[in-house]
C-alpha positions as CSV (number, residue, x, y, z in Angstrom):
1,X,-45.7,1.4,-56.7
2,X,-43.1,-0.3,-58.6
3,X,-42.9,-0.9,-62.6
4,X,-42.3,-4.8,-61.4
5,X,-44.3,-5.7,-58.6
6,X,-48.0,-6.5,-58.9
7,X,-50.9,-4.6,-57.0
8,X,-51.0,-7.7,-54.5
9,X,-47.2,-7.6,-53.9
10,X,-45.8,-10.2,-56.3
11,X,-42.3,-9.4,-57.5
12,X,-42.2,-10.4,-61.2
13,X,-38.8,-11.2,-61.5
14,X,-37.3,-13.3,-64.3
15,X,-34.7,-15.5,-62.2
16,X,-37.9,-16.9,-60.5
17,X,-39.7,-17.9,-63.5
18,X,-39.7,-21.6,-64.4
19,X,-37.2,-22.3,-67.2
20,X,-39.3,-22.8,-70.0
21,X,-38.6,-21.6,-73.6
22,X,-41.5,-18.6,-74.2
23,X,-40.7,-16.7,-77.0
24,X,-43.5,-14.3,-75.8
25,X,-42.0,-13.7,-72.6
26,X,-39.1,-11.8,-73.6
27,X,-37.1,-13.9,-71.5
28,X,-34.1,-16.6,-72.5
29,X,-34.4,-19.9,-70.5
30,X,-30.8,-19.0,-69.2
31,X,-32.9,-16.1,-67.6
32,X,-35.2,-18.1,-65.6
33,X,-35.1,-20.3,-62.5
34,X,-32.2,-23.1,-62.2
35,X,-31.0,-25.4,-59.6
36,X,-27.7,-23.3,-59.1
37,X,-30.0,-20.0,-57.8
38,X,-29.4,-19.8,-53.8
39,X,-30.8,-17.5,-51.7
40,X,-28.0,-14.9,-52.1
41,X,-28.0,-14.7,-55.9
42,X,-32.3,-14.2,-55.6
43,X,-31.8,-11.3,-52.9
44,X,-29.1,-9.9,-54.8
45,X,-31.3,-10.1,-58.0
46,X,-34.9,-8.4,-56.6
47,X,-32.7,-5.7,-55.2
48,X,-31.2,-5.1,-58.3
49,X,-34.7,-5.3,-59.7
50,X,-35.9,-2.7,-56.9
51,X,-33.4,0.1,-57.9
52,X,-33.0,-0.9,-61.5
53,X,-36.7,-1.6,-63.0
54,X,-37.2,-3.7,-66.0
55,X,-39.9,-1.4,-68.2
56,X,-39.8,-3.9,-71.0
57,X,-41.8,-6.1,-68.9
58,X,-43.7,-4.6,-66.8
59,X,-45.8,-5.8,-64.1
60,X,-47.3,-2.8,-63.1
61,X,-48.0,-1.1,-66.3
62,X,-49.0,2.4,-64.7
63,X,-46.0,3.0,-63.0
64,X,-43.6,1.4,-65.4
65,X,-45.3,4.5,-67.6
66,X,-44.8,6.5,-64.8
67,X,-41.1,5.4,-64.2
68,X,-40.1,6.2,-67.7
69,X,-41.9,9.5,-67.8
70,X,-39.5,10.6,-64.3
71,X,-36.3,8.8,-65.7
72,X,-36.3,10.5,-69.2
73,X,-37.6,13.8,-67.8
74,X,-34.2,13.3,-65.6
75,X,-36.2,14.1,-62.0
76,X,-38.4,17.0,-63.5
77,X,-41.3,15.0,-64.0
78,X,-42.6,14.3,-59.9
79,X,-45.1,12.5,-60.4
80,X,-43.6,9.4,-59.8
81,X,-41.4,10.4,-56.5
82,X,-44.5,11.9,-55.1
83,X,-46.8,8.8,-55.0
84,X,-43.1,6.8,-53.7
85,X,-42.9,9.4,-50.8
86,X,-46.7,9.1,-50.3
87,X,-46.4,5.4,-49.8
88,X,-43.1,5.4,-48.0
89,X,-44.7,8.1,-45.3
90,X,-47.6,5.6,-45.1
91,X,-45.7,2.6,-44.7
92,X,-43.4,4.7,-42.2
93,X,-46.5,5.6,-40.0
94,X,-48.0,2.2,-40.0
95,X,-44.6,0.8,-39.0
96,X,-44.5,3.4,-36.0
97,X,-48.1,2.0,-35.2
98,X,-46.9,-1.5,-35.1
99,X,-43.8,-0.7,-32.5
100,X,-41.2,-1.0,-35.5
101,X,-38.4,2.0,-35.7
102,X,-37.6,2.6,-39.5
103,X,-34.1,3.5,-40.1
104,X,-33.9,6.7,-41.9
105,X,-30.1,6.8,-42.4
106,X,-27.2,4.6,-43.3
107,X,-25.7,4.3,-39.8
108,X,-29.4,3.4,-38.6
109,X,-29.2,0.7,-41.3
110,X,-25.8,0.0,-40.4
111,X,-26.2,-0.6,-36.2
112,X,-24.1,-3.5,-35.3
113,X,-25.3,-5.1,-32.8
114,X,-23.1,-6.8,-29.8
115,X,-22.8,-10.5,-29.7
116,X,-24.4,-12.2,-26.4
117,X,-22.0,-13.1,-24.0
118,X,-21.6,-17.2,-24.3
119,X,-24.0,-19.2,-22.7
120,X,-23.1,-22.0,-20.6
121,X,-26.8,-23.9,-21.8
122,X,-26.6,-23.3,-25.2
123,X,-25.7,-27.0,-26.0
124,X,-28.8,-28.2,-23.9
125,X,-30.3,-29.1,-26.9
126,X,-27.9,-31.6,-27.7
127,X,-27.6,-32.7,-24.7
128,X,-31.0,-33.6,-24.4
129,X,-30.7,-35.3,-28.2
130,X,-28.2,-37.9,-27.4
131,X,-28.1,-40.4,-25.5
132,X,-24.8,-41.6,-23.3
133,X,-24.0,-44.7,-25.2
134,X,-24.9,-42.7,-28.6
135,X,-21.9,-40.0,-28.0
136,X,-19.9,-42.3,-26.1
137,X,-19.8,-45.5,-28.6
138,X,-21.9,-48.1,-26.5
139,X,-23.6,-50.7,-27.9
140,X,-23.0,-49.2,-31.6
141,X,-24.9,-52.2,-33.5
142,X,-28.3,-51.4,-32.0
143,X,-29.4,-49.9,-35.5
144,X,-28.4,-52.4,-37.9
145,X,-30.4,-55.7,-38.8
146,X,-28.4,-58.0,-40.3
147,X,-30.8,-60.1,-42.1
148,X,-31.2,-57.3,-44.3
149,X,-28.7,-55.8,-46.5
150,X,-30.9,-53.2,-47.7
151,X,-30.6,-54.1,-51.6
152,X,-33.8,-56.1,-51.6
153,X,-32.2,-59.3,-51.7
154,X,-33.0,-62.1,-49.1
């Protein structure tokens, strides 16, 4: 229950948006999707999004309502927080269900776990990959062709 993510889970989230000019969206290009976006800058953006909702554009219209009703009442108006707990005690029970332990405070959240001590096979893979005469030089020339320059020209 979110003012910005659909009933079926979508995130509506500008910096995913393809970078089209829509005046109706509300949104400047510069807003949208671009080649420079990385994984960090998209986490860092729908978290932002998750504690800071946009109302102007909501995708969930009810609880962007809702949202704004709790916010300007400054935490007087519950409606909102109760149907958040509701869900969270849901999603906390079906978690449990599942096996999965749900942190519930910031040193749960915070658990660091201990490296695993070095493993003498963990370069079997590439010791599988290559062969001998690959790692070692050998032949060297067994992947070129040299009638063929690659530039189509004969």
């Amino acid at each position: 229950w979110h003012p910005n993510i659909y009933e079926n889970g979508d995130v509506c989230i500008s910096i995913l948006h393809p970078p089209v000019d829509d005046p109706q969206s509300g949104e400047l290009p510069s807003e949208r999707w671009n080649p420079t976006q990385n994984v960090r800058t998209i986490l860092l953006s729908v978290i932002s999004l998750l504690n800071e909702p946009n109302t102007f554009s909501p995708a969930n219209v009810d609880a962007s309502v809702m949202y704004r009703k709790w916010r300007d009442s400054k935490g007087k108006d519950r409606e909102y927080v109760e149907i958040i707990r509701k869900q969270v005690l849901a999603t906390k029970a079906e978690a449990e269900r599942d096996g999965v332990k749900v942190p519930t405070t910031l040193a749960e959240y915070c658990v660091r776990t201990r490296a695993p001590p070095p493993d003498e096979g963990s370069d079997l893979f590439y010791d599988y990959y290559y062969e001998d005469d690959d790692v070692e030089g050998g032949d060297g020339d067994c992947c070129y062709d040299e009638d063929d320059s690659g530039n189509e020209e004969s």
